[in-house]
Structures are given as structure tokens and as C-alpha cells.
C-alpha positions in Angstrom: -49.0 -35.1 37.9 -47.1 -37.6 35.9 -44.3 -37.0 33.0 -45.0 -39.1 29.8 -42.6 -40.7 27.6 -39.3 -39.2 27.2 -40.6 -35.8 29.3 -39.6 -34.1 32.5 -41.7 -32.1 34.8 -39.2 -29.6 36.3 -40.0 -27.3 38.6 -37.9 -23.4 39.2 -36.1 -23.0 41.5 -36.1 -19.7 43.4 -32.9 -17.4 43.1 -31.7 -16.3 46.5 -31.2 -12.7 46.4 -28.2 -12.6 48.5 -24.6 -15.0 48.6 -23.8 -17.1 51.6 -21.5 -14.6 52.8 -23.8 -11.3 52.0 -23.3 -10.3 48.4 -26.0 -9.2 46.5 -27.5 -11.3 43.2 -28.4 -8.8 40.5 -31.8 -9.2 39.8 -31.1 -9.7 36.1 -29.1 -13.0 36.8 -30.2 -16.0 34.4 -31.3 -18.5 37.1 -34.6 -19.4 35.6 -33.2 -22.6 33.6 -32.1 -24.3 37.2 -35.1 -26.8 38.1 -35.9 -29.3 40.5 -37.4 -32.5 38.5 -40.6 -33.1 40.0 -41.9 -36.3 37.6 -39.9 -38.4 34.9 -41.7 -40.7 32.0 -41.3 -44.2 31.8 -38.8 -43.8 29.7 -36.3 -41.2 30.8 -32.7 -42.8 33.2 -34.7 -42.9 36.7 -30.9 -41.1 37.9 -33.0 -37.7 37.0 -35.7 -37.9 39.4 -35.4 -36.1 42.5 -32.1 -34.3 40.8 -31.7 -30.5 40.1 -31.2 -29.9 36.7 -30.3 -26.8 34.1 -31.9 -27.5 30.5 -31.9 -25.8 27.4 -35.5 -25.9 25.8 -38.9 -26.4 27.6 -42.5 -25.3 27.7 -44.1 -23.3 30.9 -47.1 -24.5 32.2 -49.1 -23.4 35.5 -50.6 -26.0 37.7 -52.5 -25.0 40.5 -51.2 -21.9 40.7 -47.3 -23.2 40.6 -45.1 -22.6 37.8 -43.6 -25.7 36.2 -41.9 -26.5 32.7 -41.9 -29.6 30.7 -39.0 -30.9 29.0 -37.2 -33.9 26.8 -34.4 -35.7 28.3 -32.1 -34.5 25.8 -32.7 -31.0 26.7 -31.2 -31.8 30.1 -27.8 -30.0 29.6 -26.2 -30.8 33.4 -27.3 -32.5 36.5 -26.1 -30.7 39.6 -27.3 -33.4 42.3 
């Protein structure tokens, strides 16, 4: 699967239910905007791939029975590594 132009296949990452040091996650925690970038376009800065990511706008898709979102590189609000 290959991203196209100025796109970004991200892919979610799961929320871990509890902290490091045993606290409980409430369920309800907005997680669901943290990706992994899976594919960048030709066109996108090649720092993105392989980064984690938090964006702001994107459209779900379901590829082989995994969840993925696509994405424009200005949509990319912070990198986290």
C-alpha cells in the first residue's frame, strides 16, 4: 500500500489500558488521533515516515481487516518520534 501525493497512511495506535506504574486509562480517553505512519507520498518531508504522529483531519479506511486513516501533511499537528 502506497500513500500518493501530499497523503499519509497512518495507522492507530492502541491505547494501553493501564499507566507504567498501574493507573487506570478511562476508557473514554481521546487516543484515537495518535498514529503510526505506515506510507508517505512522494511528496510529503521523508522526516514523517516511520514517525508517530497526532493529526487533526483524516479519512478511515479498512485494509485487510486493519484499520488505517489517510491524511494531508498539513493535517499533521505534532510529531512525537
Amino acid at each position: 500500500m502506497q500513500a500518493y501525493g501530499k497523503n499519509l497512511i497512518l495507522r492507530p495506535i492502541k491505547g494501553k489500558d493501564r499507566t507504567d506504574t498501574g493507573l487506570w486509562i478511562p476508557s473514554d480517553t481521546d487516543t484515537k488521533n495518535t498514529c503510526d505512519v505506515v506510507s508517505i507520498g512522494p511528496e510529503v518531508d521523508k522526516e514523517l515516515d516511520g514517525k508517530k504522529v497526532i493529526f487533526r483531519n483524516a479519512n478511515s479506511f479498512t485494509y485487510r481487516g486493519v484499520d488505517y486513516f489517510v491524511c494531508k501533511e498539513e493535517e499533521i499537528l505534532v510529531v512525537l518520534g
